[in-house]
C-alpha positions as CSV (number, residue, x, y, z in Angstrom):
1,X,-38.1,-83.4,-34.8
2,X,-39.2,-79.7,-34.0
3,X,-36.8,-77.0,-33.1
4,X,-38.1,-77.5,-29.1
5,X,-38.2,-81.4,-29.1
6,X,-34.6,-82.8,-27.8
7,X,-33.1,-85.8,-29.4
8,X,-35.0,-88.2,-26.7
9,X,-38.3,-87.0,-28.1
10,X,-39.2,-84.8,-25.2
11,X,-40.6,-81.4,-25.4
12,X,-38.7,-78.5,-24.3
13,X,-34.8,-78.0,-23.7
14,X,-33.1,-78.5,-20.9
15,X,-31.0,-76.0,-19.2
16,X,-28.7,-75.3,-16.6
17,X,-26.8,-78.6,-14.3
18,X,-29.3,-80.2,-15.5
19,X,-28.1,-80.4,-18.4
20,X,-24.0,-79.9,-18.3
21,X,-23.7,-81.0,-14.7
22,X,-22.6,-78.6,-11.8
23,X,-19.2,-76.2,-12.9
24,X,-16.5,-76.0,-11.0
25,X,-18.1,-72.7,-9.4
26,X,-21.2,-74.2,-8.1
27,X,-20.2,-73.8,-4.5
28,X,-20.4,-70.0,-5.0
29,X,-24.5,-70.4,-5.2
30,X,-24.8,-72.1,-1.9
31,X,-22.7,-69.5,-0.5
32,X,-24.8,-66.9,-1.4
33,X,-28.1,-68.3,-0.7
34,X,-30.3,-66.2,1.7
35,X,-33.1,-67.1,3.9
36,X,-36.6,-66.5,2.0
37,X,-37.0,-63.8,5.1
38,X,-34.1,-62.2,4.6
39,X,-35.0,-61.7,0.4
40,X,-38.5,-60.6,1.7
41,X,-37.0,-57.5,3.7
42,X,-34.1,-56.8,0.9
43,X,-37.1,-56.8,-1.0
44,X,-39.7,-54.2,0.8
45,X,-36.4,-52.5,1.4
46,X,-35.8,-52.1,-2.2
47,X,-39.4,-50.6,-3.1
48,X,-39.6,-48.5,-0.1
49,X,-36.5,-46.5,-1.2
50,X,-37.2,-46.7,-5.1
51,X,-39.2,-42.7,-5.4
52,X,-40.9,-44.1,-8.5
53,X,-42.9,-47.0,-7.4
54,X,-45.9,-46.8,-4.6
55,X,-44.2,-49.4,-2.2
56,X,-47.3,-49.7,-0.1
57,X,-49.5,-50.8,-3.2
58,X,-47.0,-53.9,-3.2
59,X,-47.5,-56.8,-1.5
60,X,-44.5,-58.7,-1.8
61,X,-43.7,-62.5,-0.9
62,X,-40.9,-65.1,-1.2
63,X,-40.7,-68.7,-1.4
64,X,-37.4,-70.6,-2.3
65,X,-35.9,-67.7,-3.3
66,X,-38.9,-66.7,-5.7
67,X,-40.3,-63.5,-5.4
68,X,-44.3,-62.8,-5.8
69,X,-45.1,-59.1,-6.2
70,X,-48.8,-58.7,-6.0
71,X,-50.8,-55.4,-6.6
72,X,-52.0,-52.8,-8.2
73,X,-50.0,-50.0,-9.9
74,X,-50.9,-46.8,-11.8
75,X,-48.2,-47.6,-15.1
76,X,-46.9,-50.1,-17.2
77,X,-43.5,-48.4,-16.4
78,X,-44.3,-48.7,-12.4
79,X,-44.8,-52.1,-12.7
80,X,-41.5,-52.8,-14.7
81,X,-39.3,-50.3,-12.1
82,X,-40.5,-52.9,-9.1
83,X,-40.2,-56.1,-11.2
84,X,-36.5,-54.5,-12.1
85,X,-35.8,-53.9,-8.1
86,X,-37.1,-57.4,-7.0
87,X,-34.7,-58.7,-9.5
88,X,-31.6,-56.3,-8.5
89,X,-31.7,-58.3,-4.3
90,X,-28.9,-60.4,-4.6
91,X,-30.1,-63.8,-4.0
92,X,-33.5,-63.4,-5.5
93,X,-33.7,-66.5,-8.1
94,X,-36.9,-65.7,-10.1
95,X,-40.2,-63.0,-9.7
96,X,-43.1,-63.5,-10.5
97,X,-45.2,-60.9,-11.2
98,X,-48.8,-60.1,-10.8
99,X,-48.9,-56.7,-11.0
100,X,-51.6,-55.6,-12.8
101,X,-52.6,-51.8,-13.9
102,X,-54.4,-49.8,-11.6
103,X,-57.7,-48.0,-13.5
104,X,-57.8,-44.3,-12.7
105,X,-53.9,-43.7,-12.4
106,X,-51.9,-43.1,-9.3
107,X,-53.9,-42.9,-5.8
108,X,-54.7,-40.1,-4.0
């Protein structure tokens, strides 16, 4: 059996109250869930007032908590500044990211 197989034979591990169960802090997620429109604008928010990312390059989009940036950014370090402020909403519960590098640098 391989390191990622678990001891039913399936692939992959599994994690989280899937696999313990919910803790006895579990109501504390539901307290703090947010409306996907209300992550969306703590969002925008968030790369409008960040100075070192080009907020209106992003095109940003949430779905069950899940943030989708979309765009095109001058840096590798850009990119990683608006993944790291989509992450810092509270609420957020995963980004995905399909920022890709802009050819030519920033815009002008």
């Amino acid at each position: 059996m391989s390191r990622s197989e678990t001891r039913s034979g399936q692939a992959g591990g599994v994690y989280g109250p899937a696999r313990y169960g919910l803790g006895p802090y579990h109501e504390r997620l539901r307290s703090r869930q947010r409306s996907d429109e209300e992550l969306l604008e703590s969002v925008r928010e968030a790369l409008f007032y960040d100075t070192w990312v080009d907020a209106e390059a992003i095109e940003a989009a949430v779905q069950n908590g899940i943030v989708l940036l979309r765009g095109e950014l001058p840096s590798y370090e850009e990119i990683r500044y608006a993944t790291d402020d989509a992450w810092d909403v509270e609420g957020v519960r995963g980004v995905r990211s399909e920022l890709t590098l802009r050819k030519g640098g920033p815009r002008r």
